[in-house]
C-alpha positions, 0 to 999 in steps of 0.5 A: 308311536312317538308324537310331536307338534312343531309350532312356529308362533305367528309363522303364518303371513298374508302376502306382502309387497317386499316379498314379491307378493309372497308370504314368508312362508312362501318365499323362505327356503324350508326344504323340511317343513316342505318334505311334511307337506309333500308326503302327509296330510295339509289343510286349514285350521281355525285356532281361535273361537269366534268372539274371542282374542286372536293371542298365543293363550287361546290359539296355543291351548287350542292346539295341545287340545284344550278348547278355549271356550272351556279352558281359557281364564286369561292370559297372565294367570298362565304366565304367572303359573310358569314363573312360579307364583302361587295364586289364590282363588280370589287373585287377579293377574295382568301382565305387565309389559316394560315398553318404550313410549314417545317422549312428550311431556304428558304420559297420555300424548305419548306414542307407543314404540315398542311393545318390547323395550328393544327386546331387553334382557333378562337381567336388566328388565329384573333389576328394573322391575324390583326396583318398581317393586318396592315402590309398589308392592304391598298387602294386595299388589306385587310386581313379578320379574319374568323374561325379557319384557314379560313380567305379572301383576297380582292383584289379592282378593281383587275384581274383574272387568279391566279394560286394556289392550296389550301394546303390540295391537297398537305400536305407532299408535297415539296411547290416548284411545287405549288407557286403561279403564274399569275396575283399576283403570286410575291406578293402573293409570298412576302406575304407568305415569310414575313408572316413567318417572323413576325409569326415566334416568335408571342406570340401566336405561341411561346404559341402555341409550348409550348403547344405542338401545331403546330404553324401558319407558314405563310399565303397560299393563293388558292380558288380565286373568284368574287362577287357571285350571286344566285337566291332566293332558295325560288323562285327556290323552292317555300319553305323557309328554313335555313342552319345550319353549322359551316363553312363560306363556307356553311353560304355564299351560304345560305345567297345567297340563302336567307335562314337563317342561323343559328348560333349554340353556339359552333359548330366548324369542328371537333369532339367537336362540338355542334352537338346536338345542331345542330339537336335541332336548325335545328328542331326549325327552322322547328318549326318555320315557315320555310319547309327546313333545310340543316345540314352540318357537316364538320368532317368528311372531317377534319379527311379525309384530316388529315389522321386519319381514327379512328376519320372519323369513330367517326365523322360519328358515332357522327353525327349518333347519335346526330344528324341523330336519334335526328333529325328523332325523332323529325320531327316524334313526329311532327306528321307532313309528312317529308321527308330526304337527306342523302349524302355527298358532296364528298369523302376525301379517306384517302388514298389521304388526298383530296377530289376526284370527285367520286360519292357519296352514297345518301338517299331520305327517306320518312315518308309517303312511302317505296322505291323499291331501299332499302338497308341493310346499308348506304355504298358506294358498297350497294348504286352501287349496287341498279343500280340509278346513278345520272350523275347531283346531283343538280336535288336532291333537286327537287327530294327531294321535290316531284318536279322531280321523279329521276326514272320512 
């Protein structure tokens, strides 16, 4: 038996206006997440724990199986982990966005544009975050460059407690009421405001307004976090596997978790990503002597945050088609047993533009068998519905596995 978990992040919506009263998920066509729903097994699950942030991190190692109550230390750490950043015990990370604020005068007038600096590139977001670097870096502070936007502060042999909120929670918002607090609410403070001076006529940004694009304003820093340790998914589960993602989030908990990751050639968080070439690298691996894979696709948490209801439903109608058929296809022509979860990790309603902790439709289908707890499509109202609730999406896996059955 082969296994596989198709997560499409933030894919989950509430009903929107624009949409004809629909949900994405509701109004895209998805005639392969539909075929799931319609012959396997449907219902509601909680992803993330009372009393704890409604993000990827918690949501994401609730579904590979790791409850976050015991597992989670941060956001950051996992993300520092996959970019390759040895951290010591006493090491505290944040990560650190590049982000478009408003252009007033005084830093703490300014608005919140853009969580994401217009989606800047790889290469630019780099060269602009060495640059910050050598301004400052030293002994017990280091600016990391990661992807896109997504890049880590680490801080030695420091302290907990910081107050921050990550920049997608408060776009269109005034950032006066979310300015960093606690242990190194000043510097952080001094940092943001120094950054937007020495970004402010880069080249890369100056390039970046001429081509019409927002530009890198300043730094923003949220999703504090220490050294992370999980246990080995392969001792938890008795299988070994790999991840596919284009995000360092998802990357860190998989290596944690001793999987293999697995880098595809041009897959990024938005529409143009590679993602046939995620469905084609995530059927090698099982080729390849390995009983798992979790996909996870990032778009459709993206356009949530960004607002843009028409390119969700794109994102989830893409992954439909080359990543969901493509993927059922192949573990098919296998002639080999297999088995998928469907779901997201949490919804981003385009109504907020943030992600909430409601809970989320899922699908476990089998190969080898039909379920009692069907439905027409793959919706959120259908899945309601059929009356599963899973207060605890982290026994999913087990239930994936032919481990735990979810209902007797």
């Amino acid at each position: 038996m082969k296994y596989v978990v198709i997560l499409g992040d933030g894919m989950a919506d509430r009903p929107l206006a624009e949409l004809g009263n629909k949900t994405p998920l509701e109004y895209a066509h998805k005639p392969n997440m539909d075929f799931l729903a319609a012959n396997g097994c449907v219902g509601l699950a909680k992803t993330v724990p009372d009393g704890m942030s409604a993000g990827s991190d918690t949501a994401n190692l609730s579904v590979m199986g790791y409850h976050p109550r015991k597992y989670y230390s941060g956001r950051s750490p996992l993300e520092a982990v996959s970019m390759g950043i040895k951290l010591d015990d006493g090491d505290v990370t944040f990560r650190c966005n590049l982000v478009t604020v408003s252009d007033e005068e005084n830093f703490e007038d300014t608005t919140m544009i853009d969580y994401s600096s217009d989606e800047i590139s790889t290469a630019e977001s780099t060269e602009l975050i060495n640059f910050l670097a050598k301004e400052f870096n030293s002994d017990k502070m280091q600016l990391y460059p990661g992807i896109s936007y997504r890049h880590c502060l680490v801080m030695k042999s420091a302290e907990t407690g910081s107050e921050l909120t990550p920049p997608h929670d408060i776009l269109g918002k005034p950032i006066k009421d979310y300015l960093p607090k606690g242990p190194y609410g000043e510097m952080m403070l001094d940092i943001c405001k120094r950054s937007r001076e020495l970004l402010k006529d880069h080249p890369v940004n100056r390039a970046r307004i001429a081509r019409g694009l927002r530009p890198a304003s300043c730094c923003w820093f949220w999703g504090e976090g220490t050294k992370p340790t999980l246990d080995s998914f392969e001792k938890l589960y008795g299988i070994s596997g790999g991840v596919i993602s284009a995000v360092d989030l998802i990357k860190g908990i998989g290596i944690c978790a001793g999987l293999e990751v697995v880098d595809v050639e041009n897959a990024t968080g938005n529409l143009n990503s590679n993602y046939t070439g995620k469905a084609s690298a995530a059927l090698e691996l099982l080729k390849n002597g390995h009983d798992f894979v979790y996909i996870h696709m990032e778009a459709p948490d993206e356009y949530g945050h960004r607002g843009e209801y028409d390119n969700k439903v794109k994102a989830i109608e893409i992954i439909d088609r080359d990543v969901v058929g493509p993927v059922i296809a192949g573990l098919r022509s296998s002639g080999e047993d297999f088995s998928v979860l469907l779901m997201p990790d949490h919804p981003t309603p385009l109504s907020i533009r943030t992600h909430c902790a409601d809970p989320v439709p899922f699908v476990i289908y089998r190969s080898n068998a039909n379920s009692e707890l069907s439905t027409k499509r793959y919706t959120e109202a259908l899945a309601e519905n059929t009356g599963l609730y899973v207060p605890d999406a982290s026994v999913l896996m087990s239930a994936l596995l032919g481990k735990t059955p979810l209902f007797k």
